[in-house]
KOLPABA-166996 format. One record per residue (C-alpha): residue number from 1; residue in one letter; x, y, z. Coordinates in steps of 0.05 Angstrom, whole numbers, plus 5000, padded with zeros to 4 digits. Layout:
r seq: NUM; type: A; east: X; north: Y; up: Z
...
***
This chain:
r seq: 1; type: X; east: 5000; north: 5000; up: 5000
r seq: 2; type: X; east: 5065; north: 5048; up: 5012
r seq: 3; type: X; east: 5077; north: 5031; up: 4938
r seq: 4; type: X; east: 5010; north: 5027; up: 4895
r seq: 5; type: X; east: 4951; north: 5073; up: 4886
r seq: 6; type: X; east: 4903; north: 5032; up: 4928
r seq: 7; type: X; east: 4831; north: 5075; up: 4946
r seq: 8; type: X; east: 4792; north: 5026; up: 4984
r seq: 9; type: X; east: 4813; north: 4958; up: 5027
r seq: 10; type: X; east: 4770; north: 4894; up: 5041
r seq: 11; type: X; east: 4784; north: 4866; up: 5096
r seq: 12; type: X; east: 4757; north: 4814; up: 5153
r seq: 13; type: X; east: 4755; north: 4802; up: 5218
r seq: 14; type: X; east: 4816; north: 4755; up: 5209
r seq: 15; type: X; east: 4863; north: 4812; up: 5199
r seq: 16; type: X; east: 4846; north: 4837; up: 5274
r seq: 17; type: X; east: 4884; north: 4776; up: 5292
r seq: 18; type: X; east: 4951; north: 4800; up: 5253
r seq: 19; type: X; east: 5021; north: 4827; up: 5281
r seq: 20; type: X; east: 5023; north: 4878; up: 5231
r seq: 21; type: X; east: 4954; north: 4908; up: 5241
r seq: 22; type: X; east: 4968; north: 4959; up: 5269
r seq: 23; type: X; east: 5025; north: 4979; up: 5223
r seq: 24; type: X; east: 4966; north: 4974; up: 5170
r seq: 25; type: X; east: 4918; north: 5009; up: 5195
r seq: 26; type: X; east: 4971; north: 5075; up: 5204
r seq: 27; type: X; east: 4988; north: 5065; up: 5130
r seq: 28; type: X; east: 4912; north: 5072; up: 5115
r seq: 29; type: X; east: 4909; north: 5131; up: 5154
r seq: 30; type: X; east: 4966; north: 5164; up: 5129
r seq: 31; type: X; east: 4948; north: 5153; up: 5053
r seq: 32; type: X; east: 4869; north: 5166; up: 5064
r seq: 33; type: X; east: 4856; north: 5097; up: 5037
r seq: 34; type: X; east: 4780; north: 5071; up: 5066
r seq: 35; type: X; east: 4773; north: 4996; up: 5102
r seq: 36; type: X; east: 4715; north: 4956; up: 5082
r seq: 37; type: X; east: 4703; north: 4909; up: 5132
r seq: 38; type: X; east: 4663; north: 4850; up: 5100
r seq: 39; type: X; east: 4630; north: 4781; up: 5116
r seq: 40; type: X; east: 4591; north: 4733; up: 5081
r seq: 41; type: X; east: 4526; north: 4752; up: 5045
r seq: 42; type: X; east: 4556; north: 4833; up: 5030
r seq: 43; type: X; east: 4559; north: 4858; up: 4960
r seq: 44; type: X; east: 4605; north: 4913; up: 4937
r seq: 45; type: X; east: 4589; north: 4948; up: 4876
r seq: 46; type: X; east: 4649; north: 4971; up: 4834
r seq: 47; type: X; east: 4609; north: 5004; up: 4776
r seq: 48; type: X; east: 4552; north: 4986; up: 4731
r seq: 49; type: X; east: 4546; north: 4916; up: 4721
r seq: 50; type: X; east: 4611; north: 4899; up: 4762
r seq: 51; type: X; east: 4603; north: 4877; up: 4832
r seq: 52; type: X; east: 4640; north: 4833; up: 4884
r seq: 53; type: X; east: 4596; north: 4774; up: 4930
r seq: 54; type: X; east: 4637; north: 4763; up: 4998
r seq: 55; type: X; east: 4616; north: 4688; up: 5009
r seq: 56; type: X; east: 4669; north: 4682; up: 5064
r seq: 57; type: X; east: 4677; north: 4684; up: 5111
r seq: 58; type: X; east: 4620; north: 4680; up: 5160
r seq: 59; type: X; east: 4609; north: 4717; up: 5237
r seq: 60; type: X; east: 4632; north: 4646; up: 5280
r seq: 61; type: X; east: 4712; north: 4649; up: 5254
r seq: 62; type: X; east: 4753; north: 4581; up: 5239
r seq: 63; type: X; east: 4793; north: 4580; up: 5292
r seq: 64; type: X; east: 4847; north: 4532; up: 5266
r seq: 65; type: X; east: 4904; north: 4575; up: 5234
r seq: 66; type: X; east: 4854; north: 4634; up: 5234
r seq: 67; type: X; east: 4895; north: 4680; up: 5186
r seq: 68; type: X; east: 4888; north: 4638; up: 5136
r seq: 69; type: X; east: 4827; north: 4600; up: 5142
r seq: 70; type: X; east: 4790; north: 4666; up: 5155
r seq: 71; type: X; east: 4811; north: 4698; up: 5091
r seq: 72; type: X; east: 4752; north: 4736; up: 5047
r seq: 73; type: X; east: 4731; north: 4694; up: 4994
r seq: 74; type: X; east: 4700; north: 4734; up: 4950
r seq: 75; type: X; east: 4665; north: 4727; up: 4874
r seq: 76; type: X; east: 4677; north: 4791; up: 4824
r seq: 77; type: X; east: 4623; north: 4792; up: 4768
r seq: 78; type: X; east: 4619; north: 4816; up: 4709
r seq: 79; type: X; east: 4559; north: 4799; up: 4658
r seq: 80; type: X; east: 4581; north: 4724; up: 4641
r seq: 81; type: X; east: 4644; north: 4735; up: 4667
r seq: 82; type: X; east: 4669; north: 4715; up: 4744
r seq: 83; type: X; east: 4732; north: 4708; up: 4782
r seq: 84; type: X; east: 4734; north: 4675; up: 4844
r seq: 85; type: X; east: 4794; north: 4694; up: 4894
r seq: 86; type: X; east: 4804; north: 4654; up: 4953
r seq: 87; type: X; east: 4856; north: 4684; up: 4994
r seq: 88; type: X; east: 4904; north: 4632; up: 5037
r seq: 89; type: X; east: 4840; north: 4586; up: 5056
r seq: 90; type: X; east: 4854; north: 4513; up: 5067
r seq: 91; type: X; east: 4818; north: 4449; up: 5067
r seq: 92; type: X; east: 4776; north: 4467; up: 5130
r seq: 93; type: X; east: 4742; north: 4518; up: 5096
r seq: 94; type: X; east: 4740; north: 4499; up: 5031
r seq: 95; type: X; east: 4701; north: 4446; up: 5059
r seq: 96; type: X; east: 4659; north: 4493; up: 5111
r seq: 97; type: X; east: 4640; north: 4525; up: 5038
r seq: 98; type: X; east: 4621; north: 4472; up: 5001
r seq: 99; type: X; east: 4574; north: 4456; up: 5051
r seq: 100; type: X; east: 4546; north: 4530; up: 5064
r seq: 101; type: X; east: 4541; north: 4534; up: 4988
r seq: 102; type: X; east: 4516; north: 4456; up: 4969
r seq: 103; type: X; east: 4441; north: 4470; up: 4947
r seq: 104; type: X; east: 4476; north: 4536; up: 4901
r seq: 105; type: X; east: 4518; north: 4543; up: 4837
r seq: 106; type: X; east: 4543; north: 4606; up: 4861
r seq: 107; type: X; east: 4624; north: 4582; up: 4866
r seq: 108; type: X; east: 4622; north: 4568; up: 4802
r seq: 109; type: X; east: 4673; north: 4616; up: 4764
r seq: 110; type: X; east: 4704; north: 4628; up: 4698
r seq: 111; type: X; east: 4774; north: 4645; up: 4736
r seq: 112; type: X; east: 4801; north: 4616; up: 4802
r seq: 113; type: X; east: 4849; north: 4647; up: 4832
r seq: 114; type: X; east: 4881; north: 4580; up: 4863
r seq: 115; type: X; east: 4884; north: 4590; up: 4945
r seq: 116; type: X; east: 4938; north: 4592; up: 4980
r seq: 117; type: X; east: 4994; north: 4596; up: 4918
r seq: 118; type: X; east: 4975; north: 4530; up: 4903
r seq: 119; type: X; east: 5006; north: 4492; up: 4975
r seq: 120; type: X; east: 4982; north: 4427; up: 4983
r seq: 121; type: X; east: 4941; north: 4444; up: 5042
r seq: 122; type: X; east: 4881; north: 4473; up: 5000
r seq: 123; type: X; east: 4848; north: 4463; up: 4928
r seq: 124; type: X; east: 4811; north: 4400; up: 4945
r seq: 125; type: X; east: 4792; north: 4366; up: 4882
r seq: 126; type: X; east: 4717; north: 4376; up: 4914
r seq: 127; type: X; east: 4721; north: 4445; up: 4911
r seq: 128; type: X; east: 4748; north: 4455; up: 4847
r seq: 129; type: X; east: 4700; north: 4407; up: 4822
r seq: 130; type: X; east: 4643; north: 4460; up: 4854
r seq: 131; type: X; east: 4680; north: 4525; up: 4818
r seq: 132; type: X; east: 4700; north: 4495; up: 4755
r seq: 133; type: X; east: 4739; north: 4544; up: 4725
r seq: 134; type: X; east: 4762; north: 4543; up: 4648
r seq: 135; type: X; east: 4830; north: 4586; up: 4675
r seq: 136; type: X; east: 4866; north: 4582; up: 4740
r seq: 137; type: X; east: 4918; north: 4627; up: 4775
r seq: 138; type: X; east: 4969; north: 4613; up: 4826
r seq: 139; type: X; east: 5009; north: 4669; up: 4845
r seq: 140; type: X; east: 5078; north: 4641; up: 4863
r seq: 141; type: X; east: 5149; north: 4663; up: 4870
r seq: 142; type: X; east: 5205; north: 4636; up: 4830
r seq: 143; type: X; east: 5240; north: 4580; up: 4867
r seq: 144; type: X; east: 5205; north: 4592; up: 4933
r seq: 145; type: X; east: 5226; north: 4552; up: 4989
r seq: 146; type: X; east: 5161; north: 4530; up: 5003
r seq: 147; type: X; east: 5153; north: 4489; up: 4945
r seq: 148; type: X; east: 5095; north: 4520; up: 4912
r seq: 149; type: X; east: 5057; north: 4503; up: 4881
r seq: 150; type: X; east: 5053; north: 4429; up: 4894
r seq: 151; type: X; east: 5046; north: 4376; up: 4847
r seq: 152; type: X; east: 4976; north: 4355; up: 4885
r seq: 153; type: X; east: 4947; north: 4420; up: 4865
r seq: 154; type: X; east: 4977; north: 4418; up: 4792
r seq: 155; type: X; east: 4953; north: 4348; up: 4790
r seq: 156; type: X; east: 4868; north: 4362; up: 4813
r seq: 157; type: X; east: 4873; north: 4428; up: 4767
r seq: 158; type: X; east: 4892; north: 4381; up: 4706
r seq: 159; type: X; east: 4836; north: 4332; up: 4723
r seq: 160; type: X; east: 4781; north: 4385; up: 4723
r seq: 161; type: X; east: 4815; north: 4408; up: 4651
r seq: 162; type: X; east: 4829; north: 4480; up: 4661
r seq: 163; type: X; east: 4887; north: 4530; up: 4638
r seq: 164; type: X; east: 4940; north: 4542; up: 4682
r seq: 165; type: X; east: 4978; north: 4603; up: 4689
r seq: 166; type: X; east: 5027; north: 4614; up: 4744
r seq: 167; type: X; east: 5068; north: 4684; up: 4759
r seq: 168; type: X; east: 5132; north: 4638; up: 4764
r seq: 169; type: X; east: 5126; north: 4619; up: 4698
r seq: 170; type: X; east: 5075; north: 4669; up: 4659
r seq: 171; type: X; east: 5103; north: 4735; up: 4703
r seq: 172; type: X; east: 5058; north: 4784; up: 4711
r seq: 173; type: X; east: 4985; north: 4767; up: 4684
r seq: 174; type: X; east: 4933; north: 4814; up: 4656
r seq: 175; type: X; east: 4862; north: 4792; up: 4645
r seq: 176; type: X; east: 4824; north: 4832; up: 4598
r seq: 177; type: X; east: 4746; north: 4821; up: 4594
r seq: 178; type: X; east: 4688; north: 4852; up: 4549
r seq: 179; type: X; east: 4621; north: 4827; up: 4542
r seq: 180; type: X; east: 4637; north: 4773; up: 4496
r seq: 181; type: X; east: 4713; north: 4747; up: 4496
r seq: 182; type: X; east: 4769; north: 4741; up: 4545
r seq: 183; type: X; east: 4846; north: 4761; up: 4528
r seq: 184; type: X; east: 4891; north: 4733; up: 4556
r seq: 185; type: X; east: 4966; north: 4702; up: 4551
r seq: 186; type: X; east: 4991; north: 4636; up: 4532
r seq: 187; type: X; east: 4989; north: 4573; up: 4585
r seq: 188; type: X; east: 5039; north: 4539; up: 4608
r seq: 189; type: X; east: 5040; north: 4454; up: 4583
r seq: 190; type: X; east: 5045; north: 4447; up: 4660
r seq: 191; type: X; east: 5029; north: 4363; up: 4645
r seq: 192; type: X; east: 5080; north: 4356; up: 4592
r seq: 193; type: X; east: 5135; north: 4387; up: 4659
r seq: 194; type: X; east: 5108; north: 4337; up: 4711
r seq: 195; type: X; east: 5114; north: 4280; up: 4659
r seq: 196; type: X; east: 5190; north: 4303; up: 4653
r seq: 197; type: X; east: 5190; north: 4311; up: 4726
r seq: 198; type: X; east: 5172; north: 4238; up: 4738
r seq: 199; type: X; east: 5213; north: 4212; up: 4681
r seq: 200; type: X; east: 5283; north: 4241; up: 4713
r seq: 201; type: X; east: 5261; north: 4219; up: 4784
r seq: 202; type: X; east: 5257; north: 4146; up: 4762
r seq: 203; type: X; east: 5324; north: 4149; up: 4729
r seq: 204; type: X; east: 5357; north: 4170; up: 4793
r seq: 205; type: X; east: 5325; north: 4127; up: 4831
r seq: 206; type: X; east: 5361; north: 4073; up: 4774
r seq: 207; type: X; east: 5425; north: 4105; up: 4781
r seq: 208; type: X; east: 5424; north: 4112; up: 4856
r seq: 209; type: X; east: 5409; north: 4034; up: 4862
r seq: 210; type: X; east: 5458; north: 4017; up: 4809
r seq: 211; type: X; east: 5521; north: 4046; up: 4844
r seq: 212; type: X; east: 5490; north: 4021; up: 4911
r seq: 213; type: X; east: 5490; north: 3942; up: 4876
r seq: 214; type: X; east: 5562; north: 3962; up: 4856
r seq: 215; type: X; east: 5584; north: 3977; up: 4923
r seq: 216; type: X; east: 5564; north: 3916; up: 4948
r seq: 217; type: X; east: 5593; north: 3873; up: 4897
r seq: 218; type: X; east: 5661; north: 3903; up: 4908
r seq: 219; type: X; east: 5659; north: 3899; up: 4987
r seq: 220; type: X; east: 5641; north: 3826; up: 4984
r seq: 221; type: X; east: 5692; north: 3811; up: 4940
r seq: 222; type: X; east: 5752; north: 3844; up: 4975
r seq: 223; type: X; east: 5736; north: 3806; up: 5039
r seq: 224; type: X; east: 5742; north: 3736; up: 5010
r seq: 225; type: X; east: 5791; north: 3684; up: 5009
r seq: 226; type: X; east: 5840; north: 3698; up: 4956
r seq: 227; type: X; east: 5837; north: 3625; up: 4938
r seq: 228; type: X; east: 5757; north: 3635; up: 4925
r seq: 229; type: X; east: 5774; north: 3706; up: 4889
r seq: 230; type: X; east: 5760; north: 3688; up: 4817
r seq: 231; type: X; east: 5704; north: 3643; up: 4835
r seq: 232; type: X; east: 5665; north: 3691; up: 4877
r seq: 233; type: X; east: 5675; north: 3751; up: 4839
r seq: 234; type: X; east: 5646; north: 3722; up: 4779
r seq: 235; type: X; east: 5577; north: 3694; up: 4820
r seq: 236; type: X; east: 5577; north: 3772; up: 4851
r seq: 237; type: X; east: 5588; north: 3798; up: 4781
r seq: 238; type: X; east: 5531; north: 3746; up: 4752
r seq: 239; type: X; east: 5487; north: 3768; up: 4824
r seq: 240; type: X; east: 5501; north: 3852; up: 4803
r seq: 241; type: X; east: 5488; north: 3835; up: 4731
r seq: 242; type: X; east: 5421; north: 3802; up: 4745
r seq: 243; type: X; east: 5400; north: 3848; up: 4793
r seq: 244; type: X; east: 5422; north: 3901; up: 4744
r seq: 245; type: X; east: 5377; north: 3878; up: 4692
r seq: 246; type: X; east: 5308; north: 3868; up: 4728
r seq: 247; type: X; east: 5321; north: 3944; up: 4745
r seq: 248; type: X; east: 5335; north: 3959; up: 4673
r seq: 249; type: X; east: 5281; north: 3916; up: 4650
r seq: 250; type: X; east: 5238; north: 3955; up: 4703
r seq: 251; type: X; east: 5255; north: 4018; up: 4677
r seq: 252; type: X; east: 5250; north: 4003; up: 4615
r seq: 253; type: X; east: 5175; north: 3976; up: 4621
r seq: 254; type: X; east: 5162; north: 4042; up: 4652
r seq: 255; type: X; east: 5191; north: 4079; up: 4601
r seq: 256; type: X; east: 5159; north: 4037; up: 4550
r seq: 257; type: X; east: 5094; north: 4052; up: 4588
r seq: 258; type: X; east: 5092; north: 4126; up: 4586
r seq: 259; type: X; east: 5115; north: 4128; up: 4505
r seq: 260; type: X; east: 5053; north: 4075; up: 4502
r seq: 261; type: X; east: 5004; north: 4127; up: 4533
r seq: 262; type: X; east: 5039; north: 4189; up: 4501
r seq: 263; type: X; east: 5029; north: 4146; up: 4431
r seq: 264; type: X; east: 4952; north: 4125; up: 4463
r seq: 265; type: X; east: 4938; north: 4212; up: 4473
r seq: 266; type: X; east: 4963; north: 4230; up: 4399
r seq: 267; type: X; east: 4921; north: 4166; up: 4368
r seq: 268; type: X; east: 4863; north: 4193; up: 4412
r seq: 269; type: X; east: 4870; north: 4260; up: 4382
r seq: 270; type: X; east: 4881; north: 4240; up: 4322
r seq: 271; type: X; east: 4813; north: 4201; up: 4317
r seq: 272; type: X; east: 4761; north: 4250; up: 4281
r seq: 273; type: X; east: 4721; north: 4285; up: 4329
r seq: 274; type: X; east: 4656; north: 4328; up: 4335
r seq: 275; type: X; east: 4663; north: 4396; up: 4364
r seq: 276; type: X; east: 4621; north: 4388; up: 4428
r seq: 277; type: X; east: 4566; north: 4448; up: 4456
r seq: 278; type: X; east: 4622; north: 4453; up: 4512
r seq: 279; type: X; east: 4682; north: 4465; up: 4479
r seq: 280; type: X; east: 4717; north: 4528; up: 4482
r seq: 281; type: X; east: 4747; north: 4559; up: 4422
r seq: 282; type: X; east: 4821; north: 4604; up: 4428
r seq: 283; type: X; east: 4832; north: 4655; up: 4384
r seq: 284; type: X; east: 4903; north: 4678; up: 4363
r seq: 285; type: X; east: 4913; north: 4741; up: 4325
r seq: 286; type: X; east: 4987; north: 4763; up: 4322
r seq: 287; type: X; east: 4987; north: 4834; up: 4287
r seq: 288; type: X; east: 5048; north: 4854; up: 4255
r seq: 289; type: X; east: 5057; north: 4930; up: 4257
r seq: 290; type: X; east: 5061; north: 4924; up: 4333
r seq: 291; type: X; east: 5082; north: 4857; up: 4346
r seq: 292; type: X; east: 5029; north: 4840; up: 4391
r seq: 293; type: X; east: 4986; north: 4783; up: 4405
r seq: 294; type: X; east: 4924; north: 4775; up: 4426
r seq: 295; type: X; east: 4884; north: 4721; up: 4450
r seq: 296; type: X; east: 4810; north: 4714; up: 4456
r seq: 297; type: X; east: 4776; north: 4653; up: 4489
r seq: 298; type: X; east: 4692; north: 4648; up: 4466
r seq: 299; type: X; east: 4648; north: 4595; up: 4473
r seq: 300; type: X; east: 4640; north: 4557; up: 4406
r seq: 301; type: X; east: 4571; north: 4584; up: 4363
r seq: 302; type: X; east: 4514; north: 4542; up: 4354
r seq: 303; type: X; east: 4526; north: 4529; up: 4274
r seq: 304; type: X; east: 4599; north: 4497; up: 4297
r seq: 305; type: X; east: 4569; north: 4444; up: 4343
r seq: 306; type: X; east: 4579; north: 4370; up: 4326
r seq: 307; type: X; east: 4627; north: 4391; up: 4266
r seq: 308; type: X; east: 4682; north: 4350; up: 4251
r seq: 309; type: X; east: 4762; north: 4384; up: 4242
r seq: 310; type: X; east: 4750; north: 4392; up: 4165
r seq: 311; type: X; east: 4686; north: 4429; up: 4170
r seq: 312; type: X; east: 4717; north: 4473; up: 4224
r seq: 313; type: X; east: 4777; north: 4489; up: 4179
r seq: 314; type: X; east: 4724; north: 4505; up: 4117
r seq: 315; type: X; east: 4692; north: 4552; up: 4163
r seq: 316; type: X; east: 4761; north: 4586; up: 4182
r seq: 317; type: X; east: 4792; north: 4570; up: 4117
r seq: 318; type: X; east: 4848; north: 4635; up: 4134
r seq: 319; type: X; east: 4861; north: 4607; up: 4198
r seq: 320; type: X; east: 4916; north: 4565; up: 4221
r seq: 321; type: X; east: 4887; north: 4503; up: 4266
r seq: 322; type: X; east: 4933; north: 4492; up: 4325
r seq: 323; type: X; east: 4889; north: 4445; up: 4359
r seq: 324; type: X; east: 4836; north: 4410; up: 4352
r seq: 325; type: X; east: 4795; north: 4369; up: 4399
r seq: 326; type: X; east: 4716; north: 4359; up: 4431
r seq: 327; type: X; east: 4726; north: 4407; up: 4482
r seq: 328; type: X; east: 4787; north: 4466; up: 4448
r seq: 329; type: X; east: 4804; north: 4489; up: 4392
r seq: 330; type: X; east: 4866; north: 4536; up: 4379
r seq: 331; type: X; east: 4864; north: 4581; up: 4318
r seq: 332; type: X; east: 4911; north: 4631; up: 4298
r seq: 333; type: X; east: 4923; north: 4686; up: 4248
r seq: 334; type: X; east: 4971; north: 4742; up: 4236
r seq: 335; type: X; east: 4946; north: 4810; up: 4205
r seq: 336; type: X; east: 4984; north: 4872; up: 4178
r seq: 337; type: X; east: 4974; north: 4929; up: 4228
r seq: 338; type: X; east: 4976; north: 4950; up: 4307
r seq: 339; type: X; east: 4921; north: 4906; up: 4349
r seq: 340; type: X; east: 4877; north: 4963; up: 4364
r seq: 341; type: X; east: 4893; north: 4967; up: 4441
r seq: 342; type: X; east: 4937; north: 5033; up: 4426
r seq: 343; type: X; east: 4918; north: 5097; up: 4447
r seq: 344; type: X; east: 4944; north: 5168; up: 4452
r seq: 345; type: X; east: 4924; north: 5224; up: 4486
r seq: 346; type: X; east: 4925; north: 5298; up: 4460
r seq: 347; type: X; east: 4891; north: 5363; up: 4473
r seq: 348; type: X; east: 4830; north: 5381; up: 4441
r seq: 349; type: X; east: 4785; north: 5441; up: 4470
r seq: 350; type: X; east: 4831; north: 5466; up: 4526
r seq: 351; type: X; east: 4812; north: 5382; up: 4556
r seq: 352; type: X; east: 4842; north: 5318; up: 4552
r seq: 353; type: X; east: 4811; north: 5279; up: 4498
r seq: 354; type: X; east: 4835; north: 5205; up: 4482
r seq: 355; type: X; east: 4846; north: 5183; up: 4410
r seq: 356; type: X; east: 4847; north: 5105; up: 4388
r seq: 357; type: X; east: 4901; north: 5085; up: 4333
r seq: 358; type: X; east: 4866; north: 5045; up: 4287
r seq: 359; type: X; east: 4898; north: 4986; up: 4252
r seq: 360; type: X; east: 4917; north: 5030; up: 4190
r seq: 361; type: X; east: 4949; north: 5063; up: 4237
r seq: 362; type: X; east: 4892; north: 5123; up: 4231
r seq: 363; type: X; east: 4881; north: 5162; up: 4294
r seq: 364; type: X; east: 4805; north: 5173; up: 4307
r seq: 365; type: X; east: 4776; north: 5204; up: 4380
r seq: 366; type: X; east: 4759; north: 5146; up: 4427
r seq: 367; type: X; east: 4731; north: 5196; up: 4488
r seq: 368; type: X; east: 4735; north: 5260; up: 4499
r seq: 369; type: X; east: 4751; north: 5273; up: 4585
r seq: 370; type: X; east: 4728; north: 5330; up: 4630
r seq: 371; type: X; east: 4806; north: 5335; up: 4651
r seq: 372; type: X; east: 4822; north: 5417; up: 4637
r seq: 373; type: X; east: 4892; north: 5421; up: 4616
r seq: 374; type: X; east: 4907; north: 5487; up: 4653
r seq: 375; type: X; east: 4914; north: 5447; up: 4717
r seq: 376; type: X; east: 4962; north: 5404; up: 4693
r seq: 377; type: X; east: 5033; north: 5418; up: 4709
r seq: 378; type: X; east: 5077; north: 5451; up: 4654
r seq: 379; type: X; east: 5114; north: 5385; up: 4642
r seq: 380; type: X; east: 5046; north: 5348; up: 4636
r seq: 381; type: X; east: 5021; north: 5408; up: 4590
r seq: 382; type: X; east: 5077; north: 5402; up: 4542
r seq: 383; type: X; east: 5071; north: 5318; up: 4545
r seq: 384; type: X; east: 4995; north: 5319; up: 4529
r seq: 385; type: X; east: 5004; north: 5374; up: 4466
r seq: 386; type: X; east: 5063; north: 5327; up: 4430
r seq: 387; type: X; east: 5012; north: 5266; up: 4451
r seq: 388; type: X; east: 5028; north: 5212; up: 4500
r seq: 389; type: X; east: 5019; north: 5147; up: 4472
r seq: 390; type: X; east: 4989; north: 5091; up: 4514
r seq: 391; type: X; east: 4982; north: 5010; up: 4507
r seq: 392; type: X; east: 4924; north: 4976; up: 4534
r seq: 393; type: X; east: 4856; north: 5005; up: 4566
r seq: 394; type: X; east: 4886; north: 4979; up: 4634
r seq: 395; type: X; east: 4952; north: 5035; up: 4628
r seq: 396; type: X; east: 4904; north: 5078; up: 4600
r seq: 397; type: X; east: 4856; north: 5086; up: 4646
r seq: 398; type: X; east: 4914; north: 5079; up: 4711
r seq: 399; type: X; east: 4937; north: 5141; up: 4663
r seq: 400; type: X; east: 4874; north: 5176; up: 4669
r seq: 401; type: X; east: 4867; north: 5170; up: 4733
r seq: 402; type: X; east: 4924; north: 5197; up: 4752
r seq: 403; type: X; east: 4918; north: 5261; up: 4718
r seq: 404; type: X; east: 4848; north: 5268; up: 4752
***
């Protein structure tokens, strides 16, 4: 809060219980930010048509590692569109959820925001079962000490079939939402890692065991009679060998295994399918004059359902088909041009006004603003009359803002 532009805090009880609450509270005071102390059943209204539900946590407090378990839960809406953060809750109330919310669809969100950074200790396949989310978040440091996320979360995310994106791997993620679409950057093939994961485990396991065989075989034959020394280093040598092999021959049937289900996936994909009313279709559109990409995720139109890949790529016949399967389809595209998400602002009647740049590169006014440019500073003045150029609505409106 000493660092960001933060107008309003939601808190709960839970943070009454904190060290540094105090220490808070005086940084509120001292940068006239306003605490919003919330519980279960409030609704905070952002703007038209956007809102946050607080569906946790509730009056009687978890009393078992209260910070975390106490944490607001709480459900921003928008239209179609819901994200679902869940603090540093745990299994105990996940579970105290599930069962305050079990006659209601209300968890369900299009984004999770995974609890916790994705420890072990919370995201119960249960309760992401109850939010199903197409995309989830974990916000994670690189290399953290505590492991996170673990391989248990990773592992129930995959099984409810959802995109991953973690900080640790993605950086810093921006979600941008209109009535219709969702942009947002590329996943991470977090299965195709563990599989690696697994695959060098087992092999040092093999080595370990190996050298451990070897050891043996060498101490046993150093301590026996000379006279016996050719005789019993060859039945150790047969003994290691044999030994050897059924580890080989186990490792090899594992390996074997894996390449068998890999092969099993591709021949499963590679079976014609029908697009199913579920699936979700990804649209890439990488635009050349800026270099940008962006990515759009809609749920597939009526006249697509129950079409096979061919049909799809008649439909999209300038498209590029990534991927194709019941449930997503990747298309991309590049066009000549910027992506449309540039702006720059200029003056126009003595006021900020905000022009888009269209793909052509064209400038055309966007909005004007009821910003006067007298009371900007000199510096800001001059800025404004060359034009400051601005990518993304996000920058542009933190822009806006601060020169209100």
């Amino acid at each position: 809060m000493e660092k960001l532009k933060v107008k309003k805090v939601i808190i709960s009880k839970q943070g009454e219980t904190s060290e540094n609450y105090e220490k808070f509270l005086e940084i509120a005071k001292q940068n006239n930010i306003k605490i919003l102390m919330v519980k279960s059943g409030d609704k905070i209204k952002i703007e038209k048509d956007i809102y946050f539900d607080i569906l946790f946590p509730e009056e009687k407090q978890i009393q078992e590692n209260m910070l975390n378990n106490n944490s607001v839960v709480a459900k921003l809406v928008y239209k179609k569109f819901s994200l679902l953060f869940t603090g540093d809750i745990e299994e105990i109330a996940e579970k105290r959820i599930l069962e305050k919310y079990k006659n209601s669809d209300i968890l369900k969100s299009t984004v999770l925001k995974v609890a916790h950074h994705g420890s072990k200790s919370s995201s119960i396949q249960e309760f992401l079962n109850a939010v199903s989310p197409r995309i989830a978040l974990i916000g994670v440091g690189k290399n953290n000490k505590f492991g996170h996320p673990s391989d248990t979360t990773i592992h129930a995310l995959n099984a409810i079939n959802c995109n991953i994106y973690r900080t640790d791997e993605n950086g810093e993620i921006t979600i941008i939402i209109n009535e219709n679409s969702i942009k947002f950057p590329k996943s991470v093939n977090t299965k195709i890692k563990m599989r690696r994961k697994e695959m060098k485990r087992i092999w040092i396991i093999t080595l370990i065991v190996a050298i451990i065989l070897l050891g043996i075989g060498l101490g046993m034959i150093l301590f026996k009679n000379e006279t016996n020394k050719i005789s019993e280093k060859n039945i150790v040598e047969n003994k290691v060998e044999e030994i050897s092999e059924i580890v080989t021959d186990e490792c090899t049937e594992e390996w074997e295994e894996m390449q068998e289900q890999t092969k099993a996936e591709i021949e499963t994909n590679a079976i014609e399918e029908r697009i199913s009313p579920n699936c979700i279709i990804t649209l890439k559109i990488y635009y050349k004059s800026c270099a940008h990409t962006l990515i759009e995720y809609n749920k597939v139109p009526e006249e697509l359902v129950n079409k096979t890949q061919k049909e799809l790529e008649q439909k999209y016949y300038n498209w590029k088909v990534e991927k194709y399967s019941s449930t997503e389809i990747v298309l991309s595209n590049a066009y000549e041009g910027n992506c449309g998400e540039h702006y720059i602002l200029k003056e126009k009647d003595g006021k900020i006004a905000i022009y888009k740049i269209e793909q052509n590169n064209k400038e055309t006014l966007y909005k004007e603003t009821e910003i006067a440019i007298d009371y900007l500073t000199e510096t800001d003045k001059i800025e404004i009359k060359n034009g400051i150029r601005v990518n993304g609505k996000q920058n542009l409106n933190q822009l806006i803002e601060d020169f209100s």
